[in-house]
PyMOL CGO cylinders between C-alpha atoms (Angstrom):
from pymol import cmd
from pymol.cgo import CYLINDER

trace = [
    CYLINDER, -59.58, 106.03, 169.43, -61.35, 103.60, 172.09, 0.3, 1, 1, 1, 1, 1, 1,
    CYLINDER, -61.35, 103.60, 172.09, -58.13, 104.13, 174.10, 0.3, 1, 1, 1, 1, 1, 1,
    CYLINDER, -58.13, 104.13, 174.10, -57.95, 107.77, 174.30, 0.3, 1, 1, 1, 1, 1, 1,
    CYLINDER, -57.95, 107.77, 174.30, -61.87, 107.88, 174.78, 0.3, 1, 1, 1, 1, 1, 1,
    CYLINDER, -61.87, 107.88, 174.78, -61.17, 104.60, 177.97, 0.3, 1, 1, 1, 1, 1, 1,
    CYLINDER, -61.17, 104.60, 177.97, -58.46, 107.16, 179.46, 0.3, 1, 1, 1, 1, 1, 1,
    CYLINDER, -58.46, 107.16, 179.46, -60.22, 110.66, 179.13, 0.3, 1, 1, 1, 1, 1, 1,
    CYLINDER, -60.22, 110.66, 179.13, -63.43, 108.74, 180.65, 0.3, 1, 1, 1, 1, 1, 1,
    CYLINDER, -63.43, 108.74, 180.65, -61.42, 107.37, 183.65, 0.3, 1, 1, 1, 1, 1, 1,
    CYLINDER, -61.42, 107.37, 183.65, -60.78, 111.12, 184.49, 0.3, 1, 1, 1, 1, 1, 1,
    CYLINDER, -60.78, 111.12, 184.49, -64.20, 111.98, 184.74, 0.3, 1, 1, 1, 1, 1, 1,
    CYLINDER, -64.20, 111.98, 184.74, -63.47, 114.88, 181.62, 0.3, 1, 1, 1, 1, 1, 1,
    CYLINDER, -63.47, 114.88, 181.62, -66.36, 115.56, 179.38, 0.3, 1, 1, 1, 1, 1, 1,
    CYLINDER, -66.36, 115.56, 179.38, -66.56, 114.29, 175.76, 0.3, 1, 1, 1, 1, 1, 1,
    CYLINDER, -66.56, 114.29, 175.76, -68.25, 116.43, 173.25, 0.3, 1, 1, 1, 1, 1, 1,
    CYLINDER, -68.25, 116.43, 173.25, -69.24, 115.41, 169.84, 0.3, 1, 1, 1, 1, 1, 1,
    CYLINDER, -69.24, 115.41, 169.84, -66.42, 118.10, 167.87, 0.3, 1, 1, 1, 1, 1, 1,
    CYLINDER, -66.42, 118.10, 167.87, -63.52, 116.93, 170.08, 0.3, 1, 1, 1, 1, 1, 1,
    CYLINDER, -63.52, 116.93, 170.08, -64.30, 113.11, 168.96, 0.3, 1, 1, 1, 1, 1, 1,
    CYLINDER, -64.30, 113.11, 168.96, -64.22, 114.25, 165.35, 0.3, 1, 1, 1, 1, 1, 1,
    CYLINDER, -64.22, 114.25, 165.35, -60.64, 116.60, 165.90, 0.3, 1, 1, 1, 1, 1, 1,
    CYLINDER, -60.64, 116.60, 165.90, -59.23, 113.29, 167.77, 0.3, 1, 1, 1, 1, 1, 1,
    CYLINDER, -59.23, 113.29, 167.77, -60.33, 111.03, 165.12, 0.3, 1, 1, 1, 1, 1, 1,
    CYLINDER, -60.33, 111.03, 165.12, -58.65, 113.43, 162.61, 0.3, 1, 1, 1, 1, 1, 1,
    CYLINDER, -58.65, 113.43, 162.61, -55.36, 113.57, 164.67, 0.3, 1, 1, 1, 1, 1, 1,
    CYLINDER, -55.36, 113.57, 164.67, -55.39, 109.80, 164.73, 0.3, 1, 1, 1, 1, 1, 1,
    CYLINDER, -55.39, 109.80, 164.73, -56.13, 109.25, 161.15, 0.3, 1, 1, 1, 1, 1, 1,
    CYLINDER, -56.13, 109.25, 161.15, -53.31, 111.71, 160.50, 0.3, 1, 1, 1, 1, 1, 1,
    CYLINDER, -53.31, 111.71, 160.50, -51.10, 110.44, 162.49, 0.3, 1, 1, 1, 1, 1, 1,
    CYLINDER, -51.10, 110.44, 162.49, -51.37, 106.88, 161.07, 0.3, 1, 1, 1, 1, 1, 1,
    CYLINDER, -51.37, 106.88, 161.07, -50.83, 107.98, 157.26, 0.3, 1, 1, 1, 1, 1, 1,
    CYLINDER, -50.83, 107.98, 157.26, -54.53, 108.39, 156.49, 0.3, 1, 1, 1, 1, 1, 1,
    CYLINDER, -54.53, 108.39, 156.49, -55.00, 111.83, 154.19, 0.3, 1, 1, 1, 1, 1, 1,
    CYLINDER, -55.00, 111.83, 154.19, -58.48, 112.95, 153.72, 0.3, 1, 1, 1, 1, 1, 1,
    CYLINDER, -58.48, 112.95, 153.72, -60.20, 111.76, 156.55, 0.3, 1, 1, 1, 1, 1, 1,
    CYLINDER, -60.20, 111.76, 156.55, -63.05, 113.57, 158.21, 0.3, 1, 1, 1, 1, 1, 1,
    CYLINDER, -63.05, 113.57, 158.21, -64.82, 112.47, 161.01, 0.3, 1, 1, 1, 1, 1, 1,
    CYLINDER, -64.82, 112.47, 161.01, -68.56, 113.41, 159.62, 0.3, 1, 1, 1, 1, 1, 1,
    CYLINDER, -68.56, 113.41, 159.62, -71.51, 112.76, 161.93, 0.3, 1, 1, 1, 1, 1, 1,
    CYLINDER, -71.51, 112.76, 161.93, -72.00, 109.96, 160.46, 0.3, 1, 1, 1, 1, 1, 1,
    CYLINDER, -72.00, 109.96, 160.46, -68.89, 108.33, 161.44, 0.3, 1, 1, 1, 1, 1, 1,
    CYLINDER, -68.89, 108.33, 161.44, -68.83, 109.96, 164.48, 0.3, 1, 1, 1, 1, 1, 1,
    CYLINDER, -68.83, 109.96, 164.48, -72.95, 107.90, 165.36, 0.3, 1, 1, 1, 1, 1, 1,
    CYLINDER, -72.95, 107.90, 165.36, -71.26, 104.53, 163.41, 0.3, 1, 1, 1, 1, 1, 1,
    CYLINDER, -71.26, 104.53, 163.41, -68.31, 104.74, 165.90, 0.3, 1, 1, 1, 1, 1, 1,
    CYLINDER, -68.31, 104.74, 165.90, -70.24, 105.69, 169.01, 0.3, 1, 1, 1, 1, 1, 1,
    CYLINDER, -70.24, 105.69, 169.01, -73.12, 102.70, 168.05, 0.3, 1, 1, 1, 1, 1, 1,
    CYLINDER, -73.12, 102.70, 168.05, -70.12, 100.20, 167.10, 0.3, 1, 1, 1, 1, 1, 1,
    CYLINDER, -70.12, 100.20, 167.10, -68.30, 101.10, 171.09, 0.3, 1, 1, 1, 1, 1, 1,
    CYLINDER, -68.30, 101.10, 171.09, -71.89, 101.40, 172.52, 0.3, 1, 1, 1, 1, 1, 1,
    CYLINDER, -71.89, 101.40, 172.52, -71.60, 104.57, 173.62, 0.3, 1, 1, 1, 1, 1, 1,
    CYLINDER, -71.60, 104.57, 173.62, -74.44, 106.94, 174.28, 0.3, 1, 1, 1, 1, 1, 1,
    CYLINDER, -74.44, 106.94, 174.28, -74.57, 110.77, 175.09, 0.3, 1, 1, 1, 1, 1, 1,
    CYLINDER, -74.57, 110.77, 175.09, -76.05, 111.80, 178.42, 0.3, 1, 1, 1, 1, 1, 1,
    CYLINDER, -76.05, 111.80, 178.42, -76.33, 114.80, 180.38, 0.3, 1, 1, 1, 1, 1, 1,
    CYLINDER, -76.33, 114.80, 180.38, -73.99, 115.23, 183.46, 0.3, 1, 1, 1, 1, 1, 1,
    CYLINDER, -73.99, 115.23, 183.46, -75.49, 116.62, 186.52, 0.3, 1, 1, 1, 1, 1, 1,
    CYLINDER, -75.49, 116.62, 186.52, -74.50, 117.45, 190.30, 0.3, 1, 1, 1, 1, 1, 1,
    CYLINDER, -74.50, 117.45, 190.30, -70.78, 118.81, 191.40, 0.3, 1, 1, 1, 1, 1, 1,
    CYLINDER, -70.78, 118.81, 191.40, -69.44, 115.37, 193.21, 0.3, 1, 1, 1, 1, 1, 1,
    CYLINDER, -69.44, 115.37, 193.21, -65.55, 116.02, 191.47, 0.3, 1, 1, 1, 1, 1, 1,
    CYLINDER, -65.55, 116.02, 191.47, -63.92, 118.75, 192.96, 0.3, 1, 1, 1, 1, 1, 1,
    CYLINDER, -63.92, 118.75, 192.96, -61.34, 121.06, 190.49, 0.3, 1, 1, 1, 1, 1, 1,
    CYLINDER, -61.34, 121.06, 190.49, -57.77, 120.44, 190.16, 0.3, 1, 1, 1, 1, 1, 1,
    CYLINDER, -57.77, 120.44, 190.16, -56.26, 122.59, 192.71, 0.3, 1, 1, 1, 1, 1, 1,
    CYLINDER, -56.26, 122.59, 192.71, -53.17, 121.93, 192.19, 0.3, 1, 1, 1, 1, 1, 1,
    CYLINDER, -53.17, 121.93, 192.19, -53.24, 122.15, 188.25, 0.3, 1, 1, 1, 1, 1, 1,
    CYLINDER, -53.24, 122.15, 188.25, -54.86, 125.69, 188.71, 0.3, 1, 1, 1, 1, 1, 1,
    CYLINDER, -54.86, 125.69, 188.71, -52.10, 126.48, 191.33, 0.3, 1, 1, 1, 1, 1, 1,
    CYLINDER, -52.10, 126.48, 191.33, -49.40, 125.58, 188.81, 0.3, 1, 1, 1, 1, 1, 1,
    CYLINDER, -49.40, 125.58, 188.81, -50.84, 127.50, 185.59, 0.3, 1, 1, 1, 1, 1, 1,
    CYLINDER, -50.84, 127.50, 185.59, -51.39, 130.51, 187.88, 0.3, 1, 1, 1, 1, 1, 1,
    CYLINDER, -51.39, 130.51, 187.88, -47.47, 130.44, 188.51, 0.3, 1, 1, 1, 1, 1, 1,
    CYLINDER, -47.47, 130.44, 188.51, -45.75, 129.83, 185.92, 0.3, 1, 1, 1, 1, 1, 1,
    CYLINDER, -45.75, 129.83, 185.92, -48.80, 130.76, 183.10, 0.3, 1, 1, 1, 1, 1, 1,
    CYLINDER, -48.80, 130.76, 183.10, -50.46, 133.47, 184.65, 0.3, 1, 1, 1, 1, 1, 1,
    CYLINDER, -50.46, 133.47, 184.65, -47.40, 135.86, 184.44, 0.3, 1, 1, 1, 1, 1, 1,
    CYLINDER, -47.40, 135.86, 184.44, -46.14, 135.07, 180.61, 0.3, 1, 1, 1, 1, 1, 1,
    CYLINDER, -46.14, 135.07, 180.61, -49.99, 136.12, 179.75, 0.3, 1, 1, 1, 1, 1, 1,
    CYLINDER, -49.99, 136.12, 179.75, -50.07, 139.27, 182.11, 0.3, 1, 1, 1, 1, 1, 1,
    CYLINDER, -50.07, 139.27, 182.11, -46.51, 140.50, 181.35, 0.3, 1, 1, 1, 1, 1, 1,
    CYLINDER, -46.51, 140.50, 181.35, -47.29, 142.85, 178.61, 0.3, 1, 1, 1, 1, 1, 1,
    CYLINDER, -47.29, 142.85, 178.61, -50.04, 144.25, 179.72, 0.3, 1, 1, 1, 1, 1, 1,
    CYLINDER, -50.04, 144.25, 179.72, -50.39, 147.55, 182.29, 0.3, 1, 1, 1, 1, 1, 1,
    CYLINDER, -50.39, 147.55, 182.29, -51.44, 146.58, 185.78, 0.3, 1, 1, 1, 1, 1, 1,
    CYLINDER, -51.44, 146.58, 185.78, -53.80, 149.38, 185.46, 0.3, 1, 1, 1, 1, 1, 1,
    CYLINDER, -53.80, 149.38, 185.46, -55.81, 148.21, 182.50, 0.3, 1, 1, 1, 1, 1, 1,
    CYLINDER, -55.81, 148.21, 182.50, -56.27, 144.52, 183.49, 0.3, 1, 1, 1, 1, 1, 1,
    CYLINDER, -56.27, 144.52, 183.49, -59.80, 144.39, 185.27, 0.3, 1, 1, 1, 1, 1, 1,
    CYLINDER, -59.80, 144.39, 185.27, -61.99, 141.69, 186.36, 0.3, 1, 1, 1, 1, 1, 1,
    CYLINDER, -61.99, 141.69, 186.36, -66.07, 141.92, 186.12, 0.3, 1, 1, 1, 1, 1, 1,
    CYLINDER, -66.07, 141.92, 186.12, -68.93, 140.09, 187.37, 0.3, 1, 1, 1, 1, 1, 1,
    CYLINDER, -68.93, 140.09, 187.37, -72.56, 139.98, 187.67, 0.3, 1, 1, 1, 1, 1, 1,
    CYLINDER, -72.56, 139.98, 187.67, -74.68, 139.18, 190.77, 0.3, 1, 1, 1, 1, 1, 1,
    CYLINDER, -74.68, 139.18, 190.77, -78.12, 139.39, 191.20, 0.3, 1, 1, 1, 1, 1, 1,
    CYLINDER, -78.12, 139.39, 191.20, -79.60, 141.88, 193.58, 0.3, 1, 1, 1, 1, 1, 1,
    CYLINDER, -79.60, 141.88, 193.58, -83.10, 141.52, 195.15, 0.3, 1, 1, 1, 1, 1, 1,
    CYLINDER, -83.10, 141.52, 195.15, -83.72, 144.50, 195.96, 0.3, 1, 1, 1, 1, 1, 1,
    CYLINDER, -83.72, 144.50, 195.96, -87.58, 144.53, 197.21, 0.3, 1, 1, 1, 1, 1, 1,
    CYLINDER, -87.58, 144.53, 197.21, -86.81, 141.46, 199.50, 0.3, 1, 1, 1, 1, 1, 1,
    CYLINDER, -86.81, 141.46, 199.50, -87.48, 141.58, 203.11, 0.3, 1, 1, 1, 1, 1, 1,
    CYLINDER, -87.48, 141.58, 203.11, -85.62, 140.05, 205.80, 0.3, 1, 1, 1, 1, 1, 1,
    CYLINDER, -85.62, 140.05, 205.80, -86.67, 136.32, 206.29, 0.3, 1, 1, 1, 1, 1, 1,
    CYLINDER, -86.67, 136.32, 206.29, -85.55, 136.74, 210.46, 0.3, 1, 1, 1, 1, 1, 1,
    CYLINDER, -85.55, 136.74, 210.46, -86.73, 138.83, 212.84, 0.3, 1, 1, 1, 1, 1, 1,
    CYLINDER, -86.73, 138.83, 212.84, -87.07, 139.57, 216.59, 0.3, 1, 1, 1, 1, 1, 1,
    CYLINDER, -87.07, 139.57, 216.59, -89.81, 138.28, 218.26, 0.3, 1, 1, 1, 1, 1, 1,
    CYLINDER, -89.81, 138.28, 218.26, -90.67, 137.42, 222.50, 0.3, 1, 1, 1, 1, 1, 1,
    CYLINDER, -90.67, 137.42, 222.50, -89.41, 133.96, 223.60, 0.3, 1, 1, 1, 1, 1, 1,
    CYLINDER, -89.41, 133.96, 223.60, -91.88, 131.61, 223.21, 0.3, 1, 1, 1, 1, 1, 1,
    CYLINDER, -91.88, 131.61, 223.21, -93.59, 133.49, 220.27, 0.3, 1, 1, 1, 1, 1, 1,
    CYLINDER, -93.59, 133.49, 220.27, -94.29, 132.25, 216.53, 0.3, 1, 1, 1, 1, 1, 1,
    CYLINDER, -94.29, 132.25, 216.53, -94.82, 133.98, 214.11, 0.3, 1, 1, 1, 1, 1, 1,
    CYLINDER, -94.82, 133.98, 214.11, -95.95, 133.73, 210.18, 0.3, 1, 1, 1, 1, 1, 1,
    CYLINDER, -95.95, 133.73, 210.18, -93.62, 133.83, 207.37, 0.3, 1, 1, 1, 1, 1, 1,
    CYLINDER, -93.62, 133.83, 207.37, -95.05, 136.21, 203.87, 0.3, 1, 1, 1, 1, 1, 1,
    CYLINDER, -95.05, 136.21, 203.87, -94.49, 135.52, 200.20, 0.3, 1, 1, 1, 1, 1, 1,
    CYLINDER, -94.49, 135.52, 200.20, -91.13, 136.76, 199.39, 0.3, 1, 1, 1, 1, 1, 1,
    CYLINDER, -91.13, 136.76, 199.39, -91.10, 139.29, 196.73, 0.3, 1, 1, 1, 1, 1, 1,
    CYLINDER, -91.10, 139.29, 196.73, -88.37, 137.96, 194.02, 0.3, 1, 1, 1, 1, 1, 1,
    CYLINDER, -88.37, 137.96, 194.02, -87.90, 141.18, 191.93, 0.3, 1, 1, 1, 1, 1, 1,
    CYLINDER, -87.90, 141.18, 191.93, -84.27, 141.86, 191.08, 0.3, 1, 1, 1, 1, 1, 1,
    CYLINDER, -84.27, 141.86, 191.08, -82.01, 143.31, 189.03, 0.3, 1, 1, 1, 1, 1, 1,
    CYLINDER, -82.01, 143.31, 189.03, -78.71, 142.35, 187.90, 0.3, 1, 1, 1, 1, 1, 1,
    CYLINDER, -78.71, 142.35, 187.90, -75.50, 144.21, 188.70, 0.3, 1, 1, 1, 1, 1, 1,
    CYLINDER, -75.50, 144.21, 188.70, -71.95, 144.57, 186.98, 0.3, 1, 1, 1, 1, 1, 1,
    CYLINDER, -71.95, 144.57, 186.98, -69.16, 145.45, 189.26, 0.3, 1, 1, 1, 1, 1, 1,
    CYLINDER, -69.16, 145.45, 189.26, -65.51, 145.45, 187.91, 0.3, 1, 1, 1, 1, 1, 1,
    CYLINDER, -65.51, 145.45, 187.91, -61.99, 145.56, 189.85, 0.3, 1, 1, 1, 1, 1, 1,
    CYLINDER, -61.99, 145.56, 189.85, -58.58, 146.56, 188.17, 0.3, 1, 1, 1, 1, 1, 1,
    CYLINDER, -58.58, 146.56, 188.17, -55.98, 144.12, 189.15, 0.3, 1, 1, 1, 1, 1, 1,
    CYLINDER, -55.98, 144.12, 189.15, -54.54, 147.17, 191.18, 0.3, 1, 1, 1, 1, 1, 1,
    CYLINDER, -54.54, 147.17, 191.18, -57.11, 147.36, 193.45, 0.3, 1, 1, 1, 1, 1, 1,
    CYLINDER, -57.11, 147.36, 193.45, -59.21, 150.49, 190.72, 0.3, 1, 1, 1, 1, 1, 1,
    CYLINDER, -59.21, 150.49, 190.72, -63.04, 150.12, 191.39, 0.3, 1, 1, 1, 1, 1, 1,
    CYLINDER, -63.04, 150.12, 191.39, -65.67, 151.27, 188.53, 0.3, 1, 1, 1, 1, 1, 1,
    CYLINDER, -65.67, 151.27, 188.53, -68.89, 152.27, 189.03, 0.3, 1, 1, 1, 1, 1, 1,
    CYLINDER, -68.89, 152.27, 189.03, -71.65, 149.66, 189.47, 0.3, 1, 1, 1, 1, 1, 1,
    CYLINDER, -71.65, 149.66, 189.47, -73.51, 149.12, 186.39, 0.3, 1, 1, 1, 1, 1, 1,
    CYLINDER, -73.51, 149.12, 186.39, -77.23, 148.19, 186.48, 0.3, 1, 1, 1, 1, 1, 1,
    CYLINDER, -77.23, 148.19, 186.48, -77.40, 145.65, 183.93, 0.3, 1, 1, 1, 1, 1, 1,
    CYLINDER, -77.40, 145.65, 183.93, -80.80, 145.58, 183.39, 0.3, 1, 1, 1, 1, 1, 1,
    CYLINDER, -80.80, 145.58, 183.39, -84.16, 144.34, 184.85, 0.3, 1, 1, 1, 1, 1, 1,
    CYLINDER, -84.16, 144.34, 184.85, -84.49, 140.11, 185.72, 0.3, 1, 1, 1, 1, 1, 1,
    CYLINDER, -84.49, 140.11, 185.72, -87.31, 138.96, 183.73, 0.3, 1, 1, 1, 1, 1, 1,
    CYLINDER, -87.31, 138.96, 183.73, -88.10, 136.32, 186.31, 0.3, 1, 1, 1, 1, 1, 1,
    CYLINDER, -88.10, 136.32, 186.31, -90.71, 138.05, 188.78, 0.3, 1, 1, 1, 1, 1, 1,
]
cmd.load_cgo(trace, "trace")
């Protein structure tokens, strides 16, 4: 178990409490042990025995796998999109749109200053949604940002 947990922390992956317990399991399993379950209280007696502690990640220093999502889009991406019609396969997303904000630039006389304003953050969030065919829907007001 210390092994797999060495080599999945070399690559940088993130280690959740549920995939230590289904590795455990494996492992047990795979060494002859019926019964096992990793319960949270193995999981803490491990993780205090290997003095290992659970901390949030922060900032975006990796970059993705390119090359992994390059592959899987190859030879993956067309198994999974096969049986379905072109013209039924869409793809959504939300953005947020301020839509009382002014400008923060403007034109002004060489030499001239001028004074910024409070910007006014109201804004509501939009669905749009693309068939993989090039189909557009209708934008969809979501609904209203609760963060004024």
């Amino acid at each position: 178990m210390k092994l797999w947990f060495i080599n999945v922390r070399k690559r940088d992956s993130p280690i959740s409490a549920p995939l230590m317990s289904q590795k455990a399991e494996n492992w047990a399993e795979k060494i002859g042990l019926t019964g096992f379950v990793a319960t949270y209280s193995w999981h803490h007696c491990w993780r205090k025995r290997e003095n290992v502690v659970f901390k949030q990640t922060y900032g975006e220093q990796n970059s993705s796998d390119v090359a992994a999502a390059n592959q899987w889009i190859e030879k993956e991406w067309p198994k999974l999109i096969a049986s379905y019609d072109p013209r039924g396969v869409y793809n959504a997303d939300e953005s947020g749109l301020y839509y009382k904000a002014m400008s923060s630039y403007t034109y002004l006389f060489k030499g001239g200053s001028t004074k910024g304003q409070k910007v006014c953050k109201e804004l509501v969030n939009i669905l749009y949604c693309f068939s993989i065919t090039g189909e557009k829907k209708q934008l969809l007001l979501v609904s209203k940002s609760k963060r004024l």
